[in-house]
N, C-alpha and C positions, 0 to 999 in steps of 0.2 A: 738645343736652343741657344746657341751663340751668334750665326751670322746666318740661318735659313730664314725663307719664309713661308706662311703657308697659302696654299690656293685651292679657292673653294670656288664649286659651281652650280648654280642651283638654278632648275627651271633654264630662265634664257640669261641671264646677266651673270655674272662672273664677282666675287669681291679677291683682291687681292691684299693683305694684310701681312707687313713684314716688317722688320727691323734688320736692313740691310747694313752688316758693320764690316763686311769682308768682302762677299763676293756671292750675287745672287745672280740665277740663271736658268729662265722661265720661260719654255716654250707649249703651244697651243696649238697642236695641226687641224685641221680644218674650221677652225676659226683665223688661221693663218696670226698667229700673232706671236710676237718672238720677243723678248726682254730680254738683253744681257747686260751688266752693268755690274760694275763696282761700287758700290754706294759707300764710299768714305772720303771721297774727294768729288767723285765728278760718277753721277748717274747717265744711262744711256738706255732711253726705251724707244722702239720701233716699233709701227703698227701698219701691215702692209695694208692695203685696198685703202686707206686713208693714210699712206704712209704719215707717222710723226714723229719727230723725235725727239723727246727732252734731255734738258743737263742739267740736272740739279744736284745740288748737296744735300743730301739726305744725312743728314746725323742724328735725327731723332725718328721717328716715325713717320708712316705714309700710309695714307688710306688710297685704294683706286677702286671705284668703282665703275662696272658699265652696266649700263641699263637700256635695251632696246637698243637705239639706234647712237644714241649720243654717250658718251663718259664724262663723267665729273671726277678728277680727281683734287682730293681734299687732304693736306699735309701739313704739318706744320714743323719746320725744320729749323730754322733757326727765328725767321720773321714769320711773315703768312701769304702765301701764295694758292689762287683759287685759279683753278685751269678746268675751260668748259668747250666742247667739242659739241657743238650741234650740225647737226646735215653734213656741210662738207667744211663751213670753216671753222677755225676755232678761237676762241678770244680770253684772253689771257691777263689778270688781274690783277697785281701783287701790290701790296699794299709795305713797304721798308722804307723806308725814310717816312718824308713827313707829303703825308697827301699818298695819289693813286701816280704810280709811275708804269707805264706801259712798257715794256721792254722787249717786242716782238719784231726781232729782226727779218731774219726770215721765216713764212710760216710753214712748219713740215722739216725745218732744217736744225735749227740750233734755237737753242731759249734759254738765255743766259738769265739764270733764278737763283739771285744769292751770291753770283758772283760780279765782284766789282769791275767791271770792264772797263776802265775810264783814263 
């Protein structure tokens, strides 16, 4: 219990729960779904049939959950960032500075969460 996480699946929805502080590397065949990522600097998740792909800094904890059709994932890593995937788009909430700031470049490509691009 240093830098693994664990993954659980129950009925149809999936919870993912880890503390990624190395190097975490999480594959799903016939749900097609692949995670590979470093989580100490710069996360990288993929989801093919709705390809997506986040980049976050994970240094604390990360909750993912899917449920049926859509995923919520809920983390809280340095600020607070709430990311929700219904049907086919998804919209993306982060609340760091003062007020809601959108930061959705492009969508399915990169999502700069946490880090200062400016």
């Amino acid at each position: 219990m240093g830098g693994k996480g664990s993954e659980r699946q129950d009925g149809g929805y999936r919870e993912i729960s880890d503390t990624w502080e190395e190097k975490g590397s999480e594959r799903q065949d016939g749900g097609y779904r692949e995670i590979s990522d470093t989580w100490e600097e710069k996360g990288s998740e993929r989801q093919d049939g709705g390809y997506r792909e986040i980049s976050d800094t994970w240094e604390e904890k990360g909750s993912e959950r899917q449920d049926g059709g859509y995923r919520e994932i809920s983390d809280r890593r340095k600020e607070k960032g709430s990311e929700r995937q219904d049907g086919g788009y998804r919209e993306i909430s982060d609340t760091r500075k003062k007020g809601v700031r959108d930061k959705t470049e492009v969508i399915g490509r990169y999502l700069t969460h946490g880090r200062k691009k400016e």
